[in-house]
C-alpha positions, 0 to 999 in steps of 0.5 A: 081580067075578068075571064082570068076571075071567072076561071079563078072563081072555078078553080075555088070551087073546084077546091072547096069541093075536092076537100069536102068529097068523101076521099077529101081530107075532112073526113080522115078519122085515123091514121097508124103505121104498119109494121111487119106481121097482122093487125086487126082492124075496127071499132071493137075495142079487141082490135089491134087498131081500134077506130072510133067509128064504123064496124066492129070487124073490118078485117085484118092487114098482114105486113111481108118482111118485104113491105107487102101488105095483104087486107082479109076481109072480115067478112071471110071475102078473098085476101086481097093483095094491096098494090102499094103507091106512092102516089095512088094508094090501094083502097077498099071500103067497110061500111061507110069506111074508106081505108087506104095504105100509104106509103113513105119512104118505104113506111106503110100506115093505114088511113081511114075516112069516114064517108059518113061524117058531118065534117065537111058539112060544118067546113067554113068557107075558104078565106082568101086573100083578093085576088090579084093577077100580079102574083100569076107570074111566067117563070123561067123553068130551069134545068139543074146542071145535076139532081139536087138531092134534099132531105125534106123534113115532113109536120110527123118529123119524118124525114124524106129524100127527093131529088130536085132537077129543075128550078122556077127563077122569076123577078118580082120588084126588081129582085130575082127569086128561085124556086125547087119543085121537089113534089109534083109531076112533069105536068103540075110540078110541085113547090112548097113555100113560106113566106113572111105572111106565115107570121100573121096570114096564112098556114105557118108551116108551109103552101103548096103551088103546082106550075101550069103550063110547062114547057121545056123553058117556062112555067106559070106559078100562080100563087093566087092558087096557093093553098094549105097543104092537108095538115092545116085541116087534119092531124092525120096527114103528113105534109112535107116542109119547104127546103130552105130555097123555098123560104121566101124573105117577102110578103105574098099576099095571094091564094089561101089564108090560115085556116081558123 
């Protein structure tokens, strides 16, 4: 027990850190959709997006009838054509300004963080509940008969498609539980939860709890590792919503509590 405290002791602050870094989620200043044609981007106010701080003229975004996004820097620098990610959005900075373009089910929007705020600087700590290791539970890592396809609602309403293939099935007081990883990687398979403690404890809309040690039959879901998703710390994320599989009907009182 006390090596696993040790470790879970890392693995805290290696998550308080991670939000509070510059391309954590306690810096987002702004977050707006991009739609074909060019937008011009800064804190002036002739600007197409007006951001609340950083310089008067960043540059300008062109959106391809494609979907291709191309940034002009302000300063007359070369375009630069944006290699689009689902998972690792193409970066470039302004002054203090880190701007990224995310992509959605084929939705572009641009977000910006701001490097230089203080809000990280005024985060509280983390409120968690004990640490128990009953809730780091081997799971059975089950393979679909087929792809499960779901739509996934999101906390911006907008509706995504993905397609489950495996599920986590473990037992917890005699009663048998599955899970859907619907996000994630092969390696960190992704669940999003809610449980009853969303009623009083923790985020209401849903907690994120990524498998460790996956093999080709099992998994480790360690819900003393489940967290809030970015949408219980900034208005400018967009979170997906658990499935109704995901929905459990008990109490985990384990990993991050609701943010004040």
């Amino acid at each position: 027990m006390t090596d696993y405290a040790s470790a879970y002791a890392d693995w805290k602050t290696r998550r308080l850190a991670a939000l509070k870094a510059p391309d954590g989620w306690l810096n987002i200043i702004a977050r707006d959709r991009l739609s074909e044609g060019t937008v011009s981007v800064g804190s002036a106010p002739d600007n197409d997006i007006v951001l609340p701080t950083g310089p008067g003229q960043v540059g300008r975004l062109t959106q391809d009838a494609s979907g291709e996004v191309t940034y002009h820097p302000a300063d007359g620098g070369a375009p630069i054509k944006l290699e689009l990610s689902k998972y690792k959005p193409p970066r470039f900075t302004s002054g203090s300004l880190l701007l990224e373009v995310t992509t959605l089910n084929g939705q572009n929007a641009l977000r910006v963080r701001d490097t230089a705020s203080t809000a990280a600087d005024a985060f509280p700590p983390i409120e968690y509940f004990p640490l128990d290791e009953s809730w780091r539970i081997a799971a059975a890592w089950v393979v679909l008969d087929a792809p499960k396809g779901l739509t996934i609602d999101t906390s911006k309403s907008i509706a995504t498609e993905v397609a489950a293939t495996h599920k986590a099935v473990f037992s917890r007081d005699g009663v048998t539980y599955e899970l859907l990883a619907t996000h994630g990687t092969p390696e960190a398979p992704q669940f999003v939860i809610r449980d009853l403690t969303s009623r009083d404890s923790t985020y209401g809309a849903c907690r994120f709890v990524f498998g460790e040690e996956v093999t080709e039959t099992s998994i480790v879901l360690d819900f003393n590792k489940a967290i809030n998703p970015p949408c219980a710390y900034t208005d400018f994320a967009v979170c997906p919503l658990p499935p109704a599989e995901n929905v459990l009907p008990i109490r985990i009182e384990a990993g991050e509590k609701r943010p004040h």
